[in-house]
N, C-alpha and C positions, 0 to 999 in steps of 0.2 A: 323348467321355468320357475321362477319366483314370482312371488305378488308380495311387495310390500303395501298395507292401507287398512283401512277399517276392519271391526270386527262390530256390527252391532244386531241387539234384539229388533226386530220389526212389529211394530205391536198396529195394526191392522184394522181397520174400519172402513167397512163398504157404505155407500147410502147411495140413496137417488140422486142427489143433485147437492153439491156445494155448497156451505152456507156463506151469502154475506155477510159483510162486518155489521157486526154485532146479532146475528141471527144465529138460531138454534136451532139445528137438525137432528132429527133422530136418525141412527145407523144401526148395524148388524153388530152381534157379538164383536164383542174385540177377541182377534185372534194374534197369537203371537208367533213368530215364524223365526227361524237365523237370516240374518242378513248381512250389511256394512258391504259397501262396495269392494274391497280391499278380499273379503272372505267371499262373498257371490262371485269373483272372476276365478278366483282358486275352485273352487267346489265346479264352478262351468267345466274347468279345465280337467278337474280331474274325475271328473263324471264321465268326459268324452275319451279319456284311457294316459292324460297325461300326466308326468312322476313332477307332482306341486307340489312346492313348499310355501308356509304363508309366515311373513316377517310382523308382528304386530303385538297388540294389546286388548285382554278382556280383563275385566273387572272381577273382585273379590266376593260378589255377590250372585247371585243364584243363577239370573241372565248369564254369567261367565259361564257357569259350568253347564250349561243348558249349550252355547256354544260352542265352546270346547267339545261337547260328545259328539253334537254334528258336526262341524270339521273332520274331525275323528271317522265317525262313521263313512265320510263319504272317499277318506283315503288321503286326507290333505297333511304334508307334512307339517308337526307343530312343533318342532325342534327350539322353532325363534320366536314363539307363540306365549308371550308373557305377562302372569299373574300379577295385577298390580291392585294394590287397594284401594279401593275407592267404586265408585262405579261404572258399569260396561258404556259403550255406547248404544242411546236409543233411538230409532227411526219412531217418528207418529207419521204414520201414512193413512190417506184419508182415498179409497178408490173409485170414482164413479159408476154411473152404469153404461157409460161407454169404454170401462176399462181404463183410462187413463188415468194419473197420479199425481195427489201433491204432498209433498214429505218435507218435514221438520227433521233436520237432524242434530240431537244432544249428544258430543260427542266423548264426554267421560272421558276414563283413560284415553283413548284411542288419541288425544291431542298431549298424551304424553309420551308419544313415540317420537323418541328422540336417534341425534344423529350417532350418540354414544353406542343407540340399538345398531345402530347401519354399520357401526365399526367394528362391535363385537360379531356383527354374521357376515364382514368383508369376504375372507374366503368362500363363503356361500353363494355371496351374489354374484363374484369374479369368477364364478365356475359356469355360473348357469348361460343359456344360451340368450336366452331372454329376460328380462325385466321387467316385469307391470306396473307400474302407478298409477295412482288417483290422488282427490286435491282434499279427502276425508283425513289426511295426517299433515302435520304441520310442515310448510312448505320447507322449510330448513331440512326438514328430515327427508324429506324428497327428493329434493335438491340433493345433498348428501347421496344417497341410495342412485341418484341418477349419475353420478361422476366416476360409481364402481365398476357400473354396468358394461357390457358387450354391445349390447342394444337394449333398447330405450323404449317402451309401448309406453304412451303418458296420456290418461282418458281426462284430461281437462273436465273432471268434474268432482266439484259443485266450481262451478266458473269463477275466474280468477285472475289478476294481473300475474303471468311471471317472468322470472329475468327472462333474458334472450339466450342468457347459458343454458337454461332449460330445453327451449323450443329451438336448441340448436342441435338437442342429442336426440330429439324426437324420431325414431323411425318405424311406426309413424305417430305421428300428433291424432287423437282421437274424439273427435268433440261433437255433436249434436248439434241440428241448429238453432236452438236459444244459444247454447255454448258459444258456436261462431259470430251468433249478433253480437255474443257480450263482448269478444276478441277484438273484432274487426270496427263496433261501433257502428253496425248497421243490418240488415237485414238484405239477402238478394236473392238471384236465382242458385242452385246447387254445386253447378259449375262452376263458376267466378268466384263464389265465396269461396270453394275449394283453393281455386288459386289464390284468390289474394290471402290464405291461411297459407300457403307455400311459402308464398313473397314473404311472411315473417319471420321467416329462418329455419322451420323443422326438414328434415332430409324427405317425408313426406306425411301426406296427409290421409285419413278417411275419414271423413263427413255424413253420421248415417242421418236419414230421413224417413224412420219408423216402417212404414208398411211399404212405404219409396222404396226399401233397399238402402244403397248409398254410392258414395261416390269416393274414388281413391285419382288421387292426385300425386306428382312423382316428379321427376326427372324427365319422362317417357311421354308426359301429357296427363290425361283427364280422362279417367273411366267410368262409367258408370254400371251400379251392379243393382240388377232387379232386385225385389224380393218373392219369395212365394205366396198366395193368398191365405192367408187366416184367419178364422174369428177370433178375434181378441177378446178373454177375458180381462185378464190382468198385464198390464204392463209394468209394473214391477218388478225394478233387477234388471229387463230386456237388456240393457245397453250393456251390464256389465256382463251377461250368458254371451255377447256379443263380443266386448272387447277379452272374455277367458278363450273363447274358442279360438279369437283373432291370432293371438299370443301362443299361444299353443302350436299351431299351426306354421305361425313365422320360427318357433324355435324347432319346428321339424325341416324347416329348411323350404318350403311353398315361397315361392312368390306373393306380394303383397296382394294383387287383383285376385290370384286362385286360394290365397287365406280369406281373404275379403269376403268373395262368393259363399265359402263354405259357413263363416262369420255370421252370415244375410240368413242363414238358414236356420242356425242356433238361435239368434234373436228372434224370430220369429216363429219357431217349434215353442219358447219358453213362454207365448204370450197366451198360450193355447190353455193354461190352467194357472189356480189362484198361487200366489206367494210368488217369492225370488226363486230362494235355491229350489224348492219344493217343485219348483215347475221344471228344472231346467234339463235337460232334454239328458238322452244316453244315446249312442251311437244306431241303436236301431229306432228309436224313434223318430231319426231322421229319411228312413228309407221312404217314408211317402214323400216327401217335400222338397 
């Protein structure tokens, strides 16, 4: 499989509680972790034993090469993985003490991944069985990267209008549901919004809902997939440990509800400790879950 998308530092601040506008809170050490959505589903992927390649951009600056090693170290192809000067992208994430997260993302090069990148690694991505996107590189380049492809995984995130050329190669469209409120222009139950994100043209859908599990949407009907119970420290990354396993699993050839399932289990192993990649699971990790 490929991941074309982000490459960024995640630079990290726990506290108690949120600050309002204009309010100041004290937090924990800043810790800095690898992240970028584009790199956290590569590194998912190739943690759980699959042969990734990552198509993108790190910066000429210390964060690049701090990235670069981890990518590296965890086995992720960097063949397409290119030096550009200026600076990486950075996430400021801010994690409560219920584990949930709000993150800024500065995207440095990473919004200079262009469509010239998608042409120069054509035969790369026309080989592969799968394709991962995200909405952290610019949609042209997306878009591009998405018209090479065999199949199409596209995590509609950070949410966004796109063409219907897009949400046409979708198999499957991947979104969350603030994502789907932002799509659909409304908020509902799991089910229905699953469909009505069908009804807009992707070949199909899954829909997660954090500790819900999620729900996969098709041709076939409307499934719904548990999740396992966890304490959650950090939810950081989760969706993307989710949509690498997803991806992986659809380019071994699974069925999208029996990727789905295994999917439900990955996001939910990676929420068990602090950071993105740092948490995210390896295949015996999963044996209790």
């Amino acid at each position: 499989m490929i991941v074309v998308g982000s490459v960024n530092a995640d630079l990290v601040v726990r506290v108690d509680r949120r600050p309002a506008p204009g309010e100041t809170v004290i937090g924990s050490d800043l810790v800095t972790h690898p992240g970028g959505k584009g790199a956290n589903q590569a590194v998912a992927a190739a943690r759980l034993g699959a042969r990734v390649a990552l198509l993108g951009r790190i910066g000429s600056d210390g964060n690049g090469e701090f990235l670069r090693k981890a990518l590296a170290g965890d086995g992720v192809g960097l063949d397409h993985l290119v030096e550009t000067p200026g600076p990486s992208g950075v996430a400021l994430i801010t994690v409560g003490a219920d584990g949930d997260n709000s993150i800024i993302v500065s995207p440095g090069v990473n919004a200079r991944l262009s469509e010239e990148d998608i042409a120069a690694a054509a035969g790369l991505l026309a080989s592969a069985r799968v394709v991962s996107l995200q909405l952290e590189s610019p949609l042209a380049t997306v878009l591009a990267a998405a018209r090479t492809a065999a199949r199409v995984v596209f995590n509609l995130s950070p949410p966004a209008v796109v063409p219907d050329e897009l949400l046409a190669v979708c198999d499957p469209l991947v979104v969350n549901e603030h994502e789907a409120a932002v799509l659909l222009g409304r908020r509902g139950a799991p089910g229905p919004q699953a469909r009505a994100l069908l009804a807009l043209g992707p070949r199909s859908v899954v829909l997660t809902l954090g500790a819900g599990g999620a729900v996969v949407a098709g041709p076939d009907g409307v499934t719904e997939v548990p999740s396992p119970r966890v304490e959650a420290v950090d939810t950081t990354g989760a969706g993307d440990a989710f949509t690498g396993a997803l991806a992986w699993r659809l380019a071994g050839g699974e069925d999208l509800a029996a990727a789905t399932a295994f999917a439900v289990r990955v996001g939910a192993a990676s929420v068990r400790r602090p950071g993105a990649q740092s948490s995210y699971p390896y295949p015996e990790d999963l044996e209790a879950l």
